[in-house]
NUKOLKE-748850 format. One record per residue (C-alpha): residue number from 1; x, y negated, z negated; residue in three letters. Coordinates in steps of 0.25 Angstrom, whole numbers, plus 5000, padded with zeros to 4 digits. Layout:
NUKOLKE-748850
    n  east  north    up  res
  NUM     X      Y     Z  ALA
...
END
This chain:
NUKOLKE-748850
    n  east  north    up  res
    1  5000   5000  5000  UNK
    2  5012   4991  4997  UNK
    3  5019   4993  5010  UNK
    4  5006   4990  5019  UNK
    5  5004   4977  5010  UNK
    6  5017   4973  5013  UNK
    7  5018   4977  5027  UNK
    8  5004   4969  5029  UNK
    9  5007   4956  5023  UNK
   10  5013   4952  5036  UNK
   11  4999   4951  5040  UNK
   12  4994   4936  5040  UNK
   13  4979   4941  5037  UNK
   14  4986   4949  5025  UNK
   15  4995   4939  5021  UNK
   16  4982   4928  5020  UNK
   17  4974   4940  5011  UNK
   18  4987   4941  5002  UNK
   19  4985   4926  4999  UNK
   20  4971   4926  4997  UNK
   21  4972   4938  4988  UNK
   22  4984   4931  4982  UNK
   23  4977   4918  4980  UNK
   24  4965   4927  4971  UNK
   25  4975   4933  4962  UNK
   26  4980   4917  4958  UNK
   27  4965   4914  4955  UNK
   28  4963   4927  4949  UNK
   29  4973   4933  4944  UNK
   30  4978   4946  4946  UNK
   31  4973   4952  4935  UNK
   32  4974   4967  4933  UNK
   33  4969   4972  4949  UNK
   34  4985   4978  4952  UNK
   35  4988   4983  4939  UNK
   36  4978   4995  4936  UNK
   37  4980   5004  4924  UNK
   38  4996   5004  4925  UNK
   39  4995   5017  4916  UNK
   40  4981   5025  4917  UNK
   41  4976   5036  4909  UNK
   42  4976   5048  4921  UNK
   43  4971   5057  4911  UNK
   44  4969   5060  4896  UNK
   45  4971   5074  4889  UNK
   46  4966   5073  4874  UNK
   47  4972   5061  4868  UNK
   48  4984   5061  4880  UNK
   49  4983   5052  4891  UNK
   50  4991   5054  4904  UNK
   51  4994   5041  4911  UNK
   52  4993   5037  4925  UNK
   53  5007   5034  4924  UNK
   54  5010   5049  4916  UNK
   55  5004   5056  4928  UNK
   56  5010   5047  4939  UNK
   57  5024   5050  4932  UNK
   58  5020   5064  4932  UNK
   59  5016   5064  4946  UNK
   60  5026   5059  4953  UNK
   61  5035   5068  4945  UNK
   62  5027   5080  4949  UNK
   63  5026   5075  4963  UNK
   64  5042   5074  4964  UNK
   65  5043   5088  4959  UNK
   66  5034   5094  4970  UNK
   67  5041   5086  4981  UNK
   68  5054   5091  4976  UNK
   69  5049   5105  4979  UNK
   70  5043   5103  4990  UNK
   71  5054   5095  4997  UNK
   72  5046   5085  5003  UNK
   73  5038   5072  4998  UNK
   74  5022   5073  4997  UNK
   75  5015   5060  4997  UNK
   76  5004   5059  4987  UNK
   77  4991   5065  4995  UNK
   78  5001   5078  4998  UNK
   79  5004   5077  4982  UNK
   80  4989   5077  4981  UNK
   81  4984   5087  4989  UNK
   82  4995   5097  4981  UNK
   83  4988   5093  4968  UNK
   84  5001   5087  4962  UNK
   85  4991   5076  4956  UNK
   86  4982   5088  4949  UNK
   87  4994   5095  4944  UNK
   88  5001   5084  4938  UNK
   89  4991   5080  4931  UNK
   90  4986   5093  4928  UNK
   91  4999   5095  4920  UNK
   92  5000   5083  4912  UNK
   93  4986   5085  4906  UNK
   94  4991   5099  4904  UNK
   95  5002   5094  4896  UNK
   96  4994   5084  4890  UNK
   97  4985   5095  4884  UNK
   98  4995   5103  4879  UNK
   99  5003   5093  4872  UNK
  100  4993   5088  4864  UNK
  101  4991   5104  4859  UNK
  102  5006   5103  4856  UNK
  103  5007   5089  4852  UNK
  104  4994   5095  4839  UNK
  105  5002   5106  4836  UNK
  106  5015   5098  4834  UNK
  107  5023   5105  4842  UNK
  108  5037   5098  4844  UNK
  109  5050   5100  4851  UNK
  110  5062   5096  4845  UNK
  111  5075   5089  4852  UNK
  112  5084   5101  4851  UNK
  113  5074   5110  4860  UNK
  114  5073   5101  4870  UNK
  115  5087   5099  4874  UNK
  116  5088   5114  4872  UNK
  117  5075   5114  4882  UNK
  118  5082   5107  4892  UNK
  119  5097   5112  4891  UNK
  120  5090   5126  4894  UNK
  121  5082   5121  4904  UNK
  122  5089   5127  4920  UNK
  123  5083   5115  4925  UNK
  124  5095   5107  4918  UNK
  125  5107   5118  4921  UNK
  126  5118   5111  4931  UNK
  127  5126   5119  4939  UNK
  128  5133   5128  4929  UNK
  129  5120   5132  4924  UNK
  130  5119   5125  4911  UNK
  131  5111   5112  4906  UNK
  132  5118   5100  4913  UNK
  133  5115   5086  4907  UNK
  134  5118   5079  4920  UNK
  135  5109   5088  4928  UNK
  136  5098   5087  4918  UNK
  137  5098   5071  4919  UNK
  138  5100   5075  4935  UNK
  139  5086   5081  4933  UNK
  140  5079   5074  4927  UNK
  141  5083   5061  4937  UNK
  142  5077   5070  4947  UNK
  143  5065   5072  4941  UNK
  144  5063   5058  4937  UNK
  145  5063   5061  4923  UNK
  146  5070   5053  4912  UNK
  147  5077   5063  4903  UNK
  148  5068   5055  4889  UNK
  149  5056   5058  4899  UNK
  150  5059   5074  4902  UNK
  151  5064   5078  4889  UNK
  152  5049   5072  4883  UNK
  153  5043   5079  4895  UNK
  154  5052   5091  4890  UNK
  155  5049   5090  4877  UNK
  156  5034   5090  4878  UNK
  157  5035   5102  4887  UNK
  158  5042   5110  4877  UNK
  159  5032   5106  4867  UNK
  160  5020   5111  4876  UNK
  161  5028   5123  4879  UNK
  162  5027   5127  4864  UNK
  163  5012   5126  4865  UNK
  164  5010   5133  4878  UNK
  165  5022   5145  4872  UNK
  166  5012   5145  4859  UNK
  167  4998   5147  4868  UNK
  168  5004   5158  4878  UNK
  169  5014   5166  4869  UNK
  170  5010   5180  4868  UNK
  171  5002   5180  4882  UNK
  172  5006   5194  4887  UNK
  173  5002   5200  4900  UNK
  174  4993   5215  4896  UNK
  175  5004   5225  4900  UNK
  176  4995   5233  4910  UNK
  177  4995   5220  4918  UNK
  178  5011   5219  4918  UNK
  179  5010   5233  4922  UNK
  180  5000   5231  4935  UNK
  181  5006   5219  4941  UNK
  182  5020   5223  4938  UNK
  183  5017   5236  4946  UNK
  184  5011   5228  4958  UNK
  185  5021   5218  4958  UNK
  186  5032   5230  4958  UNK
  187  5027   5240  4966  UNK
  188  5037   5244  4976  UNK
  189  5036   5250  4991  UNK
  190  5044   5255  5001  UNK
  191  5040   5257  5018  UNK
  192  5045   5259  5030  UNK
  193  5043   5249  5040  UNK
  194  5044   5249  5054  UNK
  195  5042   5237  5062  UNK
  196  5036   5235  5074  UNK
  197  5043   5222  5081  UNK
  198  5036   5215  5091  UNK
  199  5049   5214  5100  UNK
  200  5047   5228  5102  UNK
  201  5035   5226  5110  UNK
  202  5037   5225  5125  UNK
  203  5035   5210  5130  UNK
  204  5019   5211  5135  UNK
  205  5016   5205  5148  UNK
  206  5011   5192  5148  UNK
  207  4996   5191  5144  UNK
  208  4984   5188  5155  UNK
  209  4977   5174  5155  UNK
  210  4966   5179  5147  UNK
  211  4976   5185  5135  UNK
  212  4985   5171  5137  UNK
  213  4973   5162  5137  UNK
  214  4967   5171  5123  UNK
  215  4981   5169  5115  UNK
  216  4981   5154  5120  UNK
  217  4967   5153  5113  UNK
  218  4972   5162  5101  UNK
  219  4983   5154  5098  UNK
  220  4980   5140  5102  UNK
  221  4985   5133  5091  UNK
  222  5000   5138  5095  UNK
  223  4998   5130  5108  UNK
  224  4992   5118  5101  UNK
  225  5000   5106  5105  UNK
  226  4998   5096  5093  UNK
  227  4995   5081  5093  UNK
  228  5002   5070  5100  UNK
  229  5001   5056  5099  UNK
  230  5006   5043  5108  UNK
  231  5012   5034  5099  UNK
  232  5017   5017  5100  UNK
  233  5023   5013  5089  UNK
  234  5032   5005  5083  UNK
  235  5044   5007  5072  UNK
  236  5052   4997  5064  UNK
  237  5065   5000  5055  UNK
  238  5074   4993  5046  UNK
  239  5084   4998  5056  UNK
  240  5079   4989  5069  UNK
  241  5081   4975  5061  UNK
  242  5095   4977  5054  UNK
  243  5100   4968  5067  UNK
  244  5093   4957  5064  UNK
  245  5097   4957  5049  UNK
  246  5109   4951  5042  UNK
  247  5116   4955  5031  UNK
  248  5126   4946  5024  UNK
  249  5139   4950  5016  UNK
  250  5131   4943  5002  UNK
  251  5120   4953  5004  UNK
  252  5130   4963  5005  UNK
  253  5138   4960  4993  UNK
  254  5124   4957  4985  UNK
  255  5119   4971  4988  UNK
  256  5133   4976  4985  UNK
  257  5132   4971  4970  UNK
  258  5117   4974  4969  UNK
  259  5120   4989  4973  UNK
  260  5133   4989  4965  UNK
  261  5131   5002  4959  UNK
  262  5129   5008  4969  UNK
  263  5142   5007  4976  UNK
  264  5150   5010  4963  UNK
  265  5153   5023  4961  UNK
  266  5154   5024  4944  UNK
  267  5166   5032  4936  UNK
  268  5164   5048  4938  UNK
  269  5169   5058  4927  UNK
  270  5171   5074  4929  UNK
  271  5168   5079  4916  UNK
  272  5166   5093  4908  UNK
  273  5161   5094  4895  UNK
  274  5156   5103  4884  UNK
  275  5143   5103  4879  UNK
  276  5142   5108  4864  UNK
  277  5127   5106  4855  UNK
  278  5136   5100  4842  UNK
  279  5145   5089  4841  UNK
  280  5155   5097  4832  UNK
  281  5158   5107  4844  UNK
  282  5159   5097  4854  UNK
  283  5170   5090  4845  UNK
  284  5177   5104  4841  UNK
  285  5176   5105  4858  UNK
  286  5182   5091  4860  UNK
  287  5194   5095  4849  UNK
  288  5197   5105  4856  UNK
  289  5197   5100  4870  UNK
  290  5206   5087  4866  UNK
  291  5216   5099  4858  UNK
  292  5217   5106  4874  UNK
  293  5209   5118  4875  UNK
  294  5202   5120  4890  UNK
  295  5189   5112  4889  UNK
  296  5183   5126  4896  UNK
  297  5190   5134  4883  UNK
  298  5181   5125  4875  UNK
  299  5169   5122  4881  UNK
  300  5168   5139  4882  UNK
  301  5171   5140  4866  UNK
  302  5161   5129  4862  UNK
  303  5150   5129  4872  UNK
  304  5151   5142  4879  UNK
  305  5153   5133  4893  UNK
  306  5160   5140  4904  UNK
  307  5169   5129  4912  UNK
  308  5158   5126  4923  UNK
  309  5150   5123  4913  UNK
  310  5157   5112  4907  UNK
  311  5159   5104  4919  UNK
  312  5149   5091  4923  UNK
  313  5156   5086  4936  UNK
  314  5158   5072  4940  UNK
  315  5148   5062  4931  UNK
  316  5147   5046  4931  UNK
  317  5144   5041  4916  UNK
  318  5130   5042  4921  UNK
  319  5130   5055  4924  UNK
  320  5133   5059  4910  UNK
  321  5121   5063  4901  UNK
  322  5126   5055  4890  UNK
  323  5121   5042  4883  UNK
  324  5130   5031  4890  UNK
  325  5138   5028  4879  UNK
  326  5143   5043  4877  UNK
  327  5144   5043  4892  UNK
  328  5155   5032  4892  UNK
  329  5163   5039  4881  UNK
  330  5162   5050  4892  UNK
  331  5167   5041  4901  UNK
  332  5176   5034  4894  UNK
  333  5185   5046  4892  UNK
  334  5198   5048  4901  UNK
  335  5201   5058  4911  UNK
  336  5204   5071  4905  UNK
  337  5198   5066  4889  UNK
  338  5187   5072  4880  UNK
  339  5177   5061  4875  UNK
  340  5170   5062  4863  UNK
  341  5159   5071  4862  UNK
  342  5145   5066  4867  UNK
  343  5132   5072  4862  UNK
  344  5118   5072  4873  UNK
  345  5105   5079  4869  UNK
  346  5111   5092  4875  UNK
  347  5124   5093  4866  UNK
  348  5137   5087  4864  UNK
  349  5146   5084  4873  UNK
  350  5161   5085  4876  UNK
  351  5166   5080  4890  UNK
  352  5180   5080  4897  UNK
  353  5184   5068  4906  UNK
  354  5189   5079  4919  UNK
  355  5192   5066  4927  UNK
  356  5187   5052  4929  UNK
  357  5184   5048  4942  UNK
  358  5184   5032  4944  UNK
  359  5172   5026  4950  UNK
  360  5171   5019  4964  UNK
  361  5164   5006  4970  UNK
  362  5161   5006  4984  UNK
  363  5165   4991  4988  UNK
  364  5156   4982  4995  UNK
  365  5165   4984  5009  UNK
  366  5164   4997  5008  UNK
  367  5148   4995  5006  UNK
  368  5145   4984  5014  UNK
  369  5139   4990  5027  UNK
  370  5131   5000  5020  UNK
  371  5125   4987  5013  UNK
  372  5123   4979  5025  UNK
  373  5116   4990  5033  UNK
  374  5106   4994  5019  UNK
  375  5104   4978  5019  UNK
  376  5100   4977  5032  UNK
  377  5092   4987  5034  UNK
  378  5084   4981  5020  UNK
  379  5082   4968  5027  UNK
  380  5079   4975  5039  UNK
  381  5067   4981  5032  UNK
  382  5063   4967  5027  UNK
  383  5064   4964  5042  UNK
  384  5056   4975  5046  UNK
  385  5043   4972  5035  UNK
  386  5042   4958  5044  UNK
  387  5045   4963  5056  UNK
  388  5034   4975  5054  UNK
  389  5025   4965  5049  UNK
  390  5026   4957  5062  UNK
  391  5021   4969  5070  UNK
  392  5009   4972  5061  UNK
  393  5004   4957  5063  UNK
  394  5008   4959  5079  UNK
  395  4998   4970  5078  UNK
  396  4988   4965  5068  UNK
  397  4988   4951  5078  UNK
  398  4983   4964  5090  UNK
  399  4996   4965  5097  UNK
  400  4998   4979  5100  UNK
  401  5009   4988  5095  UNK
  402  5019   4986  5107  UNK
  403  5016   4971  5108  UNK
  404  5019   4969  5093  UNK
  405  5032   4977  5096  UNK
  406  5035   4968  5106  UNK
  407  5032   4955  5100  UNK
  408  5043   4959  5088  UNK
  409  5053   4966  5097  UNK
  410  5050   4979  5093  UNK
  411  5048   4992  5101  UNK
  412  5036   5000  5103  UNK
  413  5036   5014  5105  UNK
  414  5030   5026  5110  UNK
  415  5030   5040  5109  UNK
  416  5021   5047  5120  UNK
  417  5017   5061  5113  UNK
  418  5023   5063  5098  UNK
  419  5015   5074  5087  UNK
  420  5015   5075  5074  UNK
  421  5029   5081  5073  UNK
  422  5035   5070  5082  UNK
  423  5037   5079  5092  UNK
  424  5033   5076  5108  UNK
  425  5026   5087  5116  UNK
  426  5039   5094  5120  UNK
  427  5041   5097  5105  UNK
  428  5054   5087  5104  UNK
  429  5052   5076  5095  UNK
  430  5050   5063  5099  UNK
  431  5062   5053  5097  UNK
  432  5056   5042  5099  UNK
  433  5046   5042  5085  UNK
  434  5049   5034  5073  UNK
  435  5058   5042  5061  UNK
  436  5048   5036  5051  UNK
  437  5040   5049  5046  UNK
  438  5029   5042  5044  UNK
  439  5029   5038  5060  UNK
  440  5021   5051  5063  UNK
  441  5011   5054  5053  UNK
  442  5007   5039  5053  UNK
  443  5005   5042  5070  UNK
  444  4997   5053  5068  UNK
  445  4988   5047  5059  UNK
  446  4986   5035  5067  UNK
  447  4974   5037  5077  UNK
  448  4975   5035  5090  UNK
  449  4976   5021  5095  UNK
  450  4979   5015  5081  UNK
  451  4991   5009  5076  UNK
  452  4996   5014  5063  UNK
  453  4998   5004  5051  UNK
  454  5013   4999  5051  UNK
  455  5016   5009  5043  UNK
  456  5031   5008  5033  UNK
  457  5041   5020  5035  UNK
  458  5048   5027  5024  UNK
  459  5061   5023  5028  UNK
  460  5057   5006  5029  UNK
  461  5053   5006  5045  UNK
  462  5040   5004  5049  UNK
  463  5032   5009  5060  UNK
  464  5017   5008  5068  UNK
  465  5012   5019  5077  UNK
  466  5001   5019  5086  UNK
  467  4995   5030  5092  UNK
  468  4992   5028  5107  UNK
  469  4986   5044  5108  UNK
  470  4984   5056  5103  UNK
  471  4984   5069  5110  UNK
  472  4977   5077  5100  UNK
  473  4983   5092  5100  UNK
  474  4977   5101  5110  UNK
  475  4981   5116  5113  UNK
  476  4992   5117  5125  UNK
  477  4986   5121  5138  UNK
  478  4989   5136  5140  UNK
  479  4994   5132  5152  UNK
  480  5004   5123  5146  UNK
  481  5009   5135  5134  UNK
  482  5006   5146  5143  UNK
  483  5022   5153  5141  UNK
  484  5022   5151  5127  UNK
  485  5008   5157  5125  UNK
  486  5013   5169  5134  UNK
  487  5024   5169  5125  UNK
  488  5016   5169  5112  UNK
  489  5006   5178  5118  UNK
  490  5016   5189  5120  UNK
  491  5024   5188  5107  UNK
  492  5009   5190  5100  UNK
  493  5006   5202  5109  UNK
  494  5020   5208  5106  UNK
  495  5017   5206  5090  UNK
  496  5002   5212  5094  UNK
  497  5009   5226  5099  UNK
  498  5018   5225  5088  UNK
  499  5007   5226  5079  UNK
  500  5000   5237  5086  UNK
  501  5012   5245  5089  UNK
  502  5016   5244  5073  UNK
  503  4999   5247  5069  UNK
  504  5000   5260  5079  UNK
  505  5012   5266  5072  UNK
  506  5006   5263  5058  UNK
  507  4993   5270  5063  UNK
  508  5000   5283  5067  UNK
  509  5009   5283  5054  UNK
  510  4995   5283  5046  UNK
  511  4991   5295  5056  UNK
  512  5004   5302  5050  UNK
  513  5016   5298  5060  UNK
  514  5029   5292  5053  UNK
  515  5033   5279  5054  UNK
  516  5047   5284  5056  UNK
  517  5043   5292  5069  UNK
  518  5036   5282  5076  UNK
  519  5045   5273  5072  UNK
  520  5056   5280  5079  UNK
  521  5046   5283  5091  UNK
  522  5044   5267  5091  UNK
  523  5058   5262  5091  UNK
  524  5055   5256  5078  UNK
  525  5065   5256  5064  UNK
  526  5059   5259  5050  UNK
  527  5064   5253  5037  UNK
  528  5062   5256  5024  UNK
  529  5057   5245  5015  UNK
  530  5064   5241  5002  UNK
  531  5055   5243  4991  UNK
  532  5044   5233  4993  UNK
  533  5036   5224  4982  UNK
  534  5024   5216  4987  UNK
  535  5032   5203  4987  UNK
  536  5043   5209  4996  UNK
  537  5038   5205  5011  UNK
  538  5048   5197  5019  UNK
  539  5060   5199  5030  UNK
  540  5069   5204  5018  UNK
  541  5060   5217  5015  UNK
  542  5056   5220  5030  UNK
  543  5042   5219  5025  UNK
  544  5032   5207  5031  UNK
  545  5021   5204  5020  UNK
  546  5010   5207  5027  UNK
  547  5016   5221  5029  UNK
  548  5022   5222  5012  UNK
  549  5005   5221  5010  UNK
  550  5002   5232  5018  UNK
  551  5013   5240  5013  UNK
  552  5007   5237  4998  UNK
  553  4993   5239  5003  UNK
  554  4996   5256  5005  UNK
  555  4991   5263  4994  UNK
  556  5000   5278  4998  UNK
  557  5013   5279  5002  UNK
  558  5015   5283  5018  UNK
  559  5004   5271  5021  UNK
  560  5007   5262  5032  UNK
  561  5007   5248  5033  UNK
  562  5008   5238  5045  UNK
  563  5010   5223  5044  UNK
  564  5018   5211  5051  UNK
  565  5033   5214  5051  UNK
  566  5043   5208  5040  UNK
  567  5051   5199  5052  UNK
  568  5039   5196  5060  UNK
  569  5038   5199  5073  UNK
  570  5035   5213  5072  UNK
  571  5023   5223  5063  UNK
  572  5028   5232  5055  UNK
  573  5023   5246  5050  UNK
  574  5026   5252  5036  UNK
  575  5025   5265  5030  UNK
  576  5025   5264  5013  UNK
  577  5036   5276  5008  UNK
  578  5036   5273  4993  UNK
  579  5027   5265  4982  UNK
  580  5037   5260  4969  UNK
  581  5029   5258  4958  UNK
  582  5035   5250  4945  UNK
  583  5037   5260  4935  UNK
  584  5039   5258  4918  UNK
  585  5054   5258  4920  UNK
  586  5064   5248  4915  UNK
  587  5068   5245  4928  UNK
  588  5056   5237  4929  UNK
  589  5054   5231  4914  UNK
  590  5061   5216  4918  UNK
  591  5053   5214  4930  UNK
  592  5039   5219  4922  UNK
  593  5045   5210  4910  UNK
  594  5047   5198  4920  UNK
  595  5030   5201  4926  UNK
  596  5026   5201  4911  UNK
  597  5032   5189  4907  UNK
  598  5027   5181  4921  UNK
  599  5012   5187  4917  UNK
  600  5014   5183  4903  UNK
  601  5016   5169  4908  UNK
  602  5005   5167  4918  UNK
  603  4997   5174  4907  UNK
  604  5001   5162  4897  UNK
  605  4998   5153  4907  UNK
  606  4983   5158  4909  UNK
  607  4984   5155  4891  UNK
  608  4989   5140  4894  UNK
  609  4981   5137  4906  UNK
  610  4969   5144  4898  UNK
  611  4973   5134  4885  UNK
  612  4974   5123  4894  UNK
  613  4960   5124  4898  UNK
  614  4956   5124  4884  UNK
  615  4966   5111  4881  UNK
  616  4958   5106  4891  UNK
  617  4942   5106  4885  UNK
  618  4950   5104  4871  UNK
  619  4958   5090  4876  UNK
  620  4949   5079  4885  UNK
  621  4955   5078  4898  UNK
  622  4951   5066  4906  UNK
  623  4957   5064  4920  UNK
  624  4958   5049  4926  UNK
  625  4956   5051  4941  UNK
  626  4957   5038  4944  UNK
  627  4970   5034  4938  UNK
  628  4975   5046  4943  UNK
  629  4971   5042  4959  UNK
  630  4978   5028  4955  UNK
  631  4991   5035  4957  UNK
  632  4989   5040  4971  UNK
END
């Protein structure tokens, strides 16, 4: 809303209804029409009130997390649709409910088993596989958490976790159940396979027009070319302006100063250190490191660290999770010293200076055309806003897009035949459209014969787009596909005979021939299997999924199954040669041990989510809709 404000306010007609609108606040006032509820209730639970401000937190967190996974950004409808709205505050009244439970019974969470929490936590383990401070802090930057913020998050999970341990302990699975599912789940069997490939059937002859013209109609959609649009528009970047702008050597030399930090590369340190829970180990460590003995020999006596684990690399004073005046007795020590022990919240700490590395500052020579051009291309932009401006009231005042690109110097292009993909008919993609990635979707949302808005890129350009024709996606003529089809056609037909060639050895097998006979009468190869579970399907076991049911459909050994083959391209026949059933030996105790313990879970989440229903009628919950929609 703020970027089409600003880009509108070139607009005479819009600049006269600011002034008027103006003009009403100074007679007025402003009063309290832009500020709203800066921290609204979203929703109470019991005497608990979550904040607009709560939730948006909570939101964005939960938002940022999903993107990370998914490796890819989602814009809010996108977030919506997956229900990232519902669940995160689903979860917040969850924990609402369940803190006030813990909160009455005065459940509690001392200092000591939160750092002992979090130094056990794998989340927290650097390279060498223990807790790391500097990847903690590393973290929790990552998340966007403040380490004050987390460790109350932390600690208020820890204390729901004692209430939600005391509600579902003792939840235990009935044996027979154990026993049934853990016989499914581990039921082995072994076939042999033969596989009839579709490369073995002869090449058909090429169909009649009739069988042509049926497939065509079959498989339309395959021969679907997709939309394509004529498109005029125009694009503007920072880029095109940086020749009509002027930098000078003051500018440079201000930005310089303003930016110095970024240009000074601060004192680095290779340190190792041994971390100890007391302060009268770490001082028995230092006296014996100062007397000579290998900082490797102590660190093993003291605090059972192998070498690897004493190391913390290359660190600037900022780096070191340490208050900042323990840091700079770090840091003030000399190449090769031990300072005085420090103390953090995970133990004390004794470091060695390994070597001192001096810090550097890039000069303003050395980075003076780096901030010309960033300059430049800043003003540029400046210039751009003005310059886009001028074209929106060429074409407000009715001049047409190629007109207004004229009367400002600016080119108008074209694109004949482009889809969705940016790709022309010919399947190459078509050079001439803008980079912007919001250049296509905007020109396929535009309808035929409209202009777009001017509409603001990503990266600071601008563009407008409009569409001159859309040629709707239609089937290819089969004149046009006509080898390809014949193509398809025969690939399909080959695959068909496969089929049937594979469904009449199976039929004979069931009337009492073997596999391995007609096989060999064939020219086919048969494999044993491996012993197969039901969650064994895949290239690796030779076995296709659709073809792994079947096998686990027959109820004797000696049935036969057919199905697709493992590598595609091919049908397969298989004849079941053994049943393995999970029998009460030790062999099997840890992997029934681990089923139990994964049903007893599920089960003691059926007793919490069961609880939390009752939390529910116990505790009002109320839901603001309103304040919740004022965040989208």
């Amino acid at each position: 809303m703020l970027d089409l404000l600003r880009r509108q306010t070139g607009s005479w007609i819009v600049k006269a209804f600011l002034g008027v609108l103006i003009l009403s606040f100074a007679v007025w006032g402003i009063g309290d029409i832009f500020r709203g509820p800066s921290d609204a209730t979203v929703a109470t639970v019991g005497d608990v009130e979550i904040t607009r401000s709560q939730f948006g937190d909570a939101y964005r967190r939960e938002l940022d997390r999903l993107n990370r996974r998914l490796g890819r950004q989602l814009d809010a409808d996108q977030a919506r649709q997956l229900g990232v709205e519902n669940l995160t505050l689903q979860r917040m009244i969850n924990r609402a409910l369940f803190d006030q439970v813990a909160s009455g019974y005065g459940l509690t969470v001392s200092d000591g088993d939160l750092a002992a929490d979090i130094r056990s936590d794998p989340a927290f383990r650097g390279e060498l596989g223990r807790f790391d401070p500097l990847y903690y802090r590393d973290v929790l930057r990552q998340l966007g958490y403040t380490r004050e913020y987390f460790e109350d998050v932390r600690r208020a999970d820890m204390r729901r976790g004692q209430l939600m341990d005391g509600i579902s302990r003792g939840a235990e699975t009935p044996e027979p159940v154990v026993d049934a599912i853990f016989r499914y789940r581990t039921e082995r069997r072994v076939a042999d396979v033969a596989v009839v490939p579709d490369s073995s059937i002869p090449e058909p002859p090429a169909p009649d027009g009739a069988a042509l013209e049926r497939y065509y109609e079959d498989s339309l959609r395959r021969y679907t070319a997709p939309e394509y649009r004529t498109l005029t528009y125009v694009a503007l970047s920072p880029e095109q302006l940086l020749d009509e702008v002027t930098v000078t050597e003051t500018e440079i030399a201000d930005e310089y100063e303003s930016r110095l930090d970024e240009f000074v590369e601060p004192e680095r340190r290779d340190l190792s250190q041994i971390v100890v829970d007391d302060e009268t180990s770490a001082r028995d460590a230092l006296e014996r490191l100062k007397q000579g003995e290998a900082l490797a020999d102590v660190a093993r006596d003291v605090a059972g660290l192998e070498p690897e684990d004493t190391a913390l690399g290359v660190l600037t004073i900022e780096d070191l999770p340490l208050p900042p005046e323990t840091a700079e007795a770090v840091f003030a020590a000399a190449e090769g010293q031990y300072p005085d022990p420090q103390q953090s919240d995970f133990g004390w700490h004794v470091y060695r200076v390994n070597q001192v590395i001096p810090g550097e500052t890039t000069s303003l020579e050395e980075a003076r055309e780096e901030l010309r051009r960033e300059l430049a291309l800043r003003r540029a932009a400046d210039s751009l806003f003005e310059l886009a401006n001028k074209l929106e009231d060429e074409l407000a005042g009715g001049a047409t897009l190629e007109e207004g690109a004229s009367r400002l110097d600016l080119n108008a292009g074209n694109i004949p035949r482009i889809d969705a993909d940016g790709r022309a008919p010919d399947g190459a993609d078509v050079e001439t459209a803008p980079a912007y990635p919001e250049f296509l979707p905007t020109a396929f949302a535009t309808p035929a014969g409209d202009e777009s808005a001017l509409t603001e890129s990503a990266d600071g350009g601008y563009f407008i787009v409009r569409v001159d024709g859309i040629e709707p996606a239609a089937p290819r003529p089969l004149d046009s596909v006509r080898d390809r089809a014949v193509a398809d056609w025969k690939e399909a037909e080959r695959a068909r005979l496969a089929r049937d060639r594979a469904a009449g050895i199976a039929g004979r097998i069931r009337q009492g021939e073997s596999l391995e006979s007609l096989a060999a009468a064939e020219g086919l190869e048969v494999r044993s299997t491996e012993a197969l579970t039901r969650r064994d399907a895949g290239p690796d076991s030779g076995v296709s999924g659709g073809l792994l049911a079947e096998i686990f459909a027959l109820t004797d050994v000696g049935g036969v199954a057919e199905g697709p083959a493992a590598e595609g391209a091919g049908h397969a026949v298989a004849v079941l040669r053994r049943i393995d059933r999970a029998g009460g030996d030790a062999d099997d105790r840890p992997e029934r041990d681990e089923l139990r313990r994964a049903l007893d879970e599920a089960l003691a989440d059926d007793i919490l989510a069961q609880y939390r229903v009752a939390l529910n009628r116990e505790y009002d919950v109320e839901v603001n809709q309103q304040a919740i929609d004022s965040l989208f």
